[in-house]
C-alpha positions in Angstrom: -20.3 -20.0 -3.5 -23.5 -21.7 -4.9 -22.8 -25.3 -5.6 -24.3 -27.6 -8.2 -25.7 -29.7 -5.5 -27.1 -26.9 -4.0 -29.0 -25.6 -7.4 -30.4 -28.6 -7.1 -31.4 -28.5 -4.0 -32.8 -25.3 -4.5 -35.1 -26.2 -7.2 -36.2 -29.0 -5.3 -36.8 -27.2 -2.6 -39.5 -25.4 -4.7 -41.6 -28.5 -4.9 -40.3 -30.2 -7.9 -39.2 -33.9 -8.3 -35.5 -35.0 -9.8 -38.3 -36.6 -12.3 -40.0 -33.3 -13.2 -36.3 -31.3 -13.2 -34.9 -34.0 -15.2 -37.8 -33.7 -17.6 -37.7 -30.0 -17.5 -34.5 -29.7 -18.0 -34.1 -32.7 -21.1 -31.6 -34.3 -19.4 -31.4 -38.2 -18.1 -32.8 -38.7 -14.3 -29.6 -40.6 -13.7 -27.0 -37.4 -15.0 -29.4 -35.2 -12.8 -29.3 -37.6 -9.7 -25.5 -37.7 -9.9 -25.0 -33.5 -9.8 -27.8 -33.8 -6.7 -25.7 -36.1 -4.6 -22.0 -34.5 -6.0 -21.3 -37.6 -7.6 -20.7 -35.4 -10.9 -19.0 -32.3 -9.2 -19.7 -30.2 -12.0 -21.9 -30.5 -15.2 -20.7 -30.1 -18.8 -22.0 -27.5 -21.2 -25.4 -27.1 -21.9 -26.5 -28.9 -18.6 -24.8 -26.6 -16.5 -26.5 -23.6 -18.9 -30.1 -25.6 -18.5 -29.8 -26.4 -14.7 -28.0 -22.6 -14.1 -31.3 -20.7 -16.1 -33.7 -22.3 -14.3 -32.0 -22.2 -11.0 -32.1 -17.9 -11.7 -35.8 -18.5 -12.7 -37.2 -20.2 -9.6 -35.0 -19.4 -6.9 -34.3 -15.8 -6.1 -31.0 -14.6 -4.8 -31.4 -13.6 -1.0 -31.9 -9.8 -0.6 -33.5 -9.7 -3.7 -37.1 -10.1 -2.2 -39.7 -7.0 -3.4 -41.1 -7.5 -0.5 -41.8 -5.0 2.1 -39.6 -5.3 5.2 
């Protein structure tokens, strides 16, 4: 099961800052750095719809690669 924690690590993992996801994502840096380190365990509403939509836009789900083997 994909954690909250590890969204966020996911995205990061892309390249972008807890400042850029934070801004991305219209949410505070502080709310944001909380989910990262588990602190907040799970986020409420429409942070958890923000933070899920771009975790399914920049980070593909393994086996889902087009490319050739």
């Amino acid at each position: 099961m994909v954690t909250w924690q590890d969204r966020i690590r996911a995205l990061r993992d892309t390249g972008l800052t807890l400042r850029q996801l934070a801004e991305m994502l219209d949410m505070p840096m502080s709310t944001l750095g909380d989910i990262a380190t588990g602190r907040t365990e799970s986020p409420r509403g429409e942070s958890a719809i923000r933070i899920d939509a771009l975790y399914r836009d920049r980070c593909p789900a393994p086996g889902n690669s087009t490319a050739a083997a």
